[in-house]
C-alpha positions in Angstrom: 199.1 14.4 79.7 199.5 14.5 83.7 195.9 13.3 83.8 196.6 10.3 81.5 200.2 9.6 83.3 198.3 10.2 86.8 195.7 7.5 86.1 198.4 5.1 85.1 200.3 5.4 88.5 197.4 5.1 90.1 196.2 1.8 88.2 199.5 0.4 88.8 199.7 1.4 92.9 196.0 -0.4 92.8 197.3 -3.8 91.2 200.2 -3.8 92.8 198.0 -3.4 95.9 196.0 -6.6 94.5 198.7 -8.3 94.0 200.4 -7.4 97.1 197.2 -8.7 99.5 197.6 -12.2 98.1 201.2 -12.3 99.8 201.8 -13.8 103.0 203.2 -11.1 105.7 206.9 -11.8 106.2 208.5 -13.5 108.9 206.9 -16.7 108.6 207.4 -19.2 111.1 210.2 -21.5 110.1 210.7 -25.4 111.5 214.0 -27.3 110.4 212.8 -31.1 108.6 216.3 -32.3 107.7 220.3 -31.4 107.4 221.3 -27.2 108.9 222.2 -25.3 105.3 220.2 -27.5 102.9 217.0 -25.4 102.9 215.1 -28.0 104.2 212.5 -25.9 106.6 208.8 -25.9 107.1 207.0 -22.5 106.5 204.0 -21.2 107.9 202.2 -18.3 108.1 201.3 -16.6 111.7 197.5 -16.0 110.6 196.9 -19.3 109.3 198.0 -20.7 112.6 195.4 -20.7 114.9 192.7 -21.8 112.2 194.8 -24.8 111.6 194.9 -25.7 115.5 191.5 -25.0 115.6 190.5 -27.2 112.9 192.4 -30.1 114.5 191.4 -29.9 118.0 190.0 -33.5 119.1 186.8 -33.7 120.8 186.6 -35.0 124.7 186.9 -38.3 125.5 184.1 -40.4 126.7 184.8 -41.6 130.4 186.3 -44.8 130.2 184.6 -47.7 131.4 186.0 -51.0 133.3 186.8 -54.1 130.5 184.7 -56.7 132.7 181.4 -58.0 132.2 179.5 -59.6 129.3 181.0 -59.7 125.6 178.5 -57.9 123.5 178.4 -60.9 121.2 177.0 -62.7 124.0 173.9 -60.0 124.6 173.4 -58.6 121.3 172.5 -60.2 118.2 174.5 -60.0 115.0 177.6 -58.3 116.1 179.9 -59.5 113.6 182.6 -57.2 114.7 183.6 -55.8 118.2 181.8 -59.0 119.6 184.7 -59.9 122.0 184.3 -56.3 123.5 182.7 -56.4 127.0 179.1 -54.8 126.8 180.2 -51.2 128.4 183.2 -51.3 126.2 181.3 -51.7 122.8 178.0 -49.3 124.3 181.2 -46.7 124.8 182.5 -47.4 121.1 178.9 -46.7 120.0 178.6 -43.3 121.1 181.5 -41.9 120.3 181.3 -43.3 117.1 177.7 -41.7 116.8 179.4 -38.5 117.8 182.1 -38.8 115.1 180.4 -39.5 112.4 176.5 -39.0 112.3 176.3 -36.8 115.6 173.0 -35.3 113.9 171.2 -38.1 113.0 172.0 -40.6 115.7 171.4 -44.0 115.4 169.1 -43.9 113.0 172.3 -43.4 110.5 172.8 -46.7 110.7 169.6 -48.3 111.8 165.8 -48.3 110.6 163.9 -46.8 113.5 161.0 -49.3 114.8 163.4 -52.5 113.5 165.8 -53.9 115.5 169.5 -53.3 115.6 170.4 -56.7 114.6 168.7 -55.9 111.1 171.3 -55.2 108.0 168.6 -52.4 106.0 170.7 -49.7 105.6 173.4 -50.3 103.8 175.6 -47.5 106.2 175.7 -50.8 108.7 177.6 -52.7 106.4 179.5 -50.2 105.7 180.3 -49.4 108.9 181.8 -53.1 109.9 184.3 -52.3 107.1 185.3 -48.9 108.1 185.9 -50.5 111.9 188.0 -53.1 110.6 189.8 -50.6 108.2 190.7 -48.1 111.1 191.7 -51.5 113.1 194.0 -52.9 110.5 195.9 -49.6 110.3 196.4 -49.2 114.1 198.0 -52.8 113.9 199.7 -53.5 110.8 200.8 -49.8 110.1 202.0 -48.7 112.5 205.4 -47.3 110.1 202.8 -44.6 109.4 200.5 -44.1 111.7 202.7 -45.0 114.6 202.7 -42.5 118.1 199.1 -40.9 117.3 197.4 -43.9 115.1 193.9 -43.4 113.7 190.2 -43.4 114.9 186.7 -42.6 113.1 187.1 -39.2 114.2 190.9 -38.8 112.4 189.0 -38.7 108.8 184.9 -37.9 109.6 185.3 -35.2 112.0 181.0 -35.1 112.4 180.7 -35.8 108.6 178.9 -39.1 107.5 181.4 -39.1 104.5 184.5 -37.2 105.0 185.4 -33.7 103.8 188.2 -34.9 101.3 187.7 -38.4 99.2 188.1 -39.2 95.2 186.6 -41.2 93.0 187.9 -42.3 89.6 188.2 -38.8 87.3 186.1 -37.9 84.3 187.4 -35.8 81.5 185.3 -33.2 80.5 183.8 -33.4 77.4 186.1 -30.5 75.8 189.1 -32.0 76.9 190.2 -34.4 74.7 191.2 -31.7 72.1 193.3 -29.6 74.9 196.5 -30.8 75.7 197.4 -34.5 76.7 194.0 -36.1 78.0 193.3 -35.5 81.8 196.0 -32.3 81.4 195.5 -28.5 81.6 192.6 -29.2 83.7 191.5 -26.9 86.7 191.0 -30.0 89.2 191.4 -29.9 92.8 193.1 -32.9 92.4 196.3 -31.5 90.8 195.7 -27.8 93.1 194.6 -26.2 89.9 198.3 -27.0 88.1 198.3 -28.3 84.6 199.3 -31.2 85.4 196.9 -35.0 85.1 193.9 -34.5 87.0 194.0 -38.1 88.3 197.2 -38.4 90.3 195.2 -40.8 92.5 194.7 -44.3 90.4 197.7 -45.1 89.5 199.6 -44.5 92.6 197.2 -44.9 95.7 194.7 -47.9 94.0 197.1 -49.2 91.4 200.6 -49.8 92.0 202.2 -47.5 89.6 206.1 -47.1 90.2 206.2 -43.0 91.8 210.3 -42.9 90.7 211.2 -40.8 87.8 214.6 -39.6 88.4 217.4 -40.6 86.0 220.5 -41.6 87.3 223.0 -40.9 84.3 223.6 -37.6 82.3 221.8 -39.1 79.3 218.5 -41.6 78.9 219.4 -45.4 79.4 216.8 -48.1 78.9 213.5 -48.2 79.2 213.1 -45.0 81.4 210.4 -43.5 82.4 208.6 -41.1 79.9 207.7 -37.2 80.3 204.3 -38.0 80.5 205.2 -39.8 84.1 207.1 -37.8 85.6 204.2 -35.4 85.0 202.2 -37.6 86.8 204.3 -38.4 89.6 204.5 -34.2 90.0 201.1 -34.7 90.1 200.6 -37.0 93.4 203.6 -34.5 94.9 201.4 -31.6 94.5 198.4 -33.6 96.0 200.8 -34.6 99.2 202.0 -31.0 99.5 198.8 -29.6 99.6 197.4 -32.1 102.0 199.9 -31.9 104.3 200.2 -28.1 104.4 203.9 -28.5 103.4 206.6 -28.1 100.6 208.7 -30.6 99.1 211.6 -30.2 101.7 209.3 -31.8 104.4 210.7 -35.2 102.9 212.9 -34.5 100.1 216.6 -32.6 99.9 216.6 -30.3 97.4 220.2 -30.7 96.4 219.3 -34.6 95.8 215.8 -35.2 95.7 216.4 -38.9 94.8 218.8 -39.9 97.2 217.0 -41.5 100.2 220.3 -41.2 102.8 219.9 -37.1 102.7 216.1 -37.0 102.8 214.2 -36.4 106.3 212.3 -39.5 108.2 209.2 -38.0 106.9 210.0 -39.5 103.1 210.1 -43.0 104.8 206.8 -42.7 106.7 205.6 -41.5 103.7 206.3 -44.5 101.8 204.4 -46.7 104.2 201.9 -44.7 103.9 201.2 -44.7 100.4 201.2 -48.4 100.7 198.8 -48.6 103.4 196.4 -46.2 101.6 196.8 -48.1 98.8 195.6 -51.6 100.8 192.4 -49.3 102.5 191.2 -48.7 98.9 191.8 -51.7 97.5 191.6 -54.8 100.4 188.3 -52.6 102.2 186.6 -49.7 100.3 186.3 -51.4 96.9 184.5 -54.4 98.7 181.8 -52.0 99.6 180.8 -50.9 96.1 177.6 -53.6 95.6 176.3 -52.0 99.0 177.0 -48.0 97.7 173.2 -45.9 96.4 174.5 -43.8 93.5 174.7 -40.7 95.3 177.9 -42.3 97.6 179.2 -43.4 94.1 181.5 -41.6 91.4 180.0 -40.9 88.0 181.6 -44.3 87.2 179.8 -45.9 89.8 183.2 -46.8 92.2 183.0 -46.0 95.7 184.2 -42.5 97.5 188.1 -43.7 98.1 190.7 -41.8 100.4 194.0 -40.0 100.2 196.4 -38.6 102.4 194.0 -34.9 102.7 191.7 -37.7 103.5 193.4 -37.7 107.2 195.7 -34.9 107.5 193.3 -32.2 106.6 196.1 -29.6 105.6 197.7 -30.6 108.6 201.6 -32.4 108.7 200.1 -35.0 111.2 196.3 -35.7 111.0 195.0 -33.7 114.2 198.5 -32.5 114.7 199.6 -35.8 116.1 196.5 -35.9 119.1 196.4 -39.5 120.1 193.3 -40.4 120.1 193.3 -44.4 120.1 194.8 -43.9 123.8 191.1 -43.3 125.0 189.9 -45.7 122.6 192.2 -48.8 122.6 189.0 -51.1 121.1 190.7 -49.0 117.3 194.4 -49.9 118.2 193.7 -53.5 116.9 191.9 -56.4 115.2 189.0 -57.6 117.4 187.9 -61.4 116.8 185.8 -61.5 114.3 182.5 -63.1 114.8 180.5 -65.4 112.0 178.2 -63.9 110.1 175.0 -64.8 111.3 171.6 -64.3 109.4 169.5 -61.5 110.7 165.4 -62.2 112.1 162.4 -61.7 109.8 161.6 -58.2 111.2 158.3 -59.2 111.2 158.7 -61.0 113.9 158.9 -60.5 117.8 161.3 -58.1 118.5 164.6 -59.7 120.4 166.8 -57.9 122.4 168.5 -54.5 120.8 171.6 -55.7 119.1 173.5 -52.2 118.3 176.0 -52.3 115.5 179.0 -51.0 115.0 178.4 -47.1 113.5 175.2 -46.8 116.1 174.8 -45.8 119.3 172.5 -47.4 121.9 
């Protein structure tokens, strides 16, 4: 009988043990987001600290270089965007970019070794010229989101050709239809592993989908918004949560979670940003899709689209606020665009290197 009860203690200490390691070690570094006495703190944990300042530390700057001299539009062949930039400026751009995004394979990322730069053949060129525009756009026009640190190549690639965290339409597996509501009680990164939708990303961040589903009376009224929404909506939270390695009091008041005059700043800034993400999806990642192989596609064939994790990483500010468009001001806004212009028959003699915009020279 002691034997028996001895073995039971000691599976218990052992899970509790288990259970116990999974816990973060008390205190946890607090930060106040909104109103004294309302809760509304960031938590972290000590240990996770330094990995998460590691894993945002920017790379060094390329010396700058004197905005005189030549456009590159002027020396180079088919620049259809960055052409107004002086010659050291856009050779600068180049190799950083080369750095950020293909630092292992070079040039030849975006360019067919042997052909000339001016030649279109991989379809990572094109792709590029969008991607340069995109980050552009969002330096100038959006800056209710990414205003004080703004964006670069680097904010989302960080030496990846694709970054670490994009999404594609979602597939139910095959067993799901019988389990649940469709696209529900899924494991999916999407949703952190919840049961809730697996998709929180196409209604909200490509379509326009309303993300309000609080009621304002003690009983229904209307139209409303149904159970199956609000799951939805929980859904996206959960995705912003996770990607910003917060909880829901970095924008929200817990008393009030509706009411926008007792939330923090951060709900506002978050509300631009959901809007400009929506715009890079739709206005400049969808218009690459005829370009995409299938391997850079989703099983439904749409192009690799971003989210918030796309930029912040885990982090509350994508590279805890570093400002890199400082040291690259060529990002901070639209450069004239030049006309397309149709590429020489390789075949021919070779004209003067016309480096694009994801190369380096």
């Amino acid at each position: 009988m002691k034997q028996a009860f001895s073995k039971v203690i000691t599976t218990a200490t052992l899970l509790g043990a288990v259970v116990l390691a999974a816990c973060e070690a008390p205190p946890p570094e607090s930060v106040q987001r909104g109103y004294r006495g309302t809760g509304m703190e960031a938590l972290y944990d000590p240990d996770q600290l330094d990995a998460l300042v590691a894993a945002n530390t920017v790379p060094d700057s390329l010396p700058a270089v004197p905005a005189v001299g030549p456009k590159a539009s002027d020396v180079y062949q088919n620049v259809q965007v960055l052409g107004d930039l002086t010659l050291g400026e856009f050779t600068r751009l180049m190799a950083a970019m080369t750095e950020w995004v293909s630092p292992e394979e070079g040039c030849n990322y975006c360019h067919v070794p042997g052909e000339g730069f001016e030649q279109d053949t991989l379809y990572t060129k094109k792709v590029a010229r969008v991607m340069i525009e995109m980050t552009q756009n969002a330096n100038q026009n959006w800056d209710s989101h990414v205003g004080g640190a703004g964006l670069t190549c680097y904010t989302c690639h960080r030496g990846n050709n694709i970054p670490d965290a994009t999404w594609t339409t979602a597939v139910a597996p095959a067993h799901a239809a019988r389990i649940g509501v469709t696209m529900q009680n899924i494991a999916s990164e999407n949703a952190v592993s919840t049961s809730l939708p697996m998709d929180p990303f196409s209604p909200y961040l490509l379509g326009a989908e309303s993300i309000r589903s609080a009621g304002t009376t003690a009983l229904p009224e209307g139209d409303g918004r149904s159970v199956k929404d609000t799951e939805s909506i929980y859904s996206l939270m959960m995705h912003f949560s996770d990607a910003l390695g917060v909880n829901c009091t970095h924008c929200h008041n817990s008393r009030a979670f509706n009411d926008w005059a007792q939330s923090s700043p951060a709900r506002e800034r978050a509300w631009h940003g959901i809007r400009m993400v929506r715009e890079m999806n739709n206005e400049y990642i969808e218009q690459t899709a005829d370009w995409l192989p299938a391997h850079r596609t989703g099983p439904l064939g749409d192009p690799l689209k971003v989210n918030c994790e796309t930029c912040h990483q885990g982090a509350y500010k994508p590279l805890l606020g570093a400002n890199m468009v400082a040291d690259y001001p060529n990002l901070a806004r639209l450069t004239q665009t030049e006309p397309a212009v149709e590429a020489p028959d390789s075949a021919a003699p070779m004209a003067a290197p016309a480096e694009e915009e994801n190369g380096a020279p």
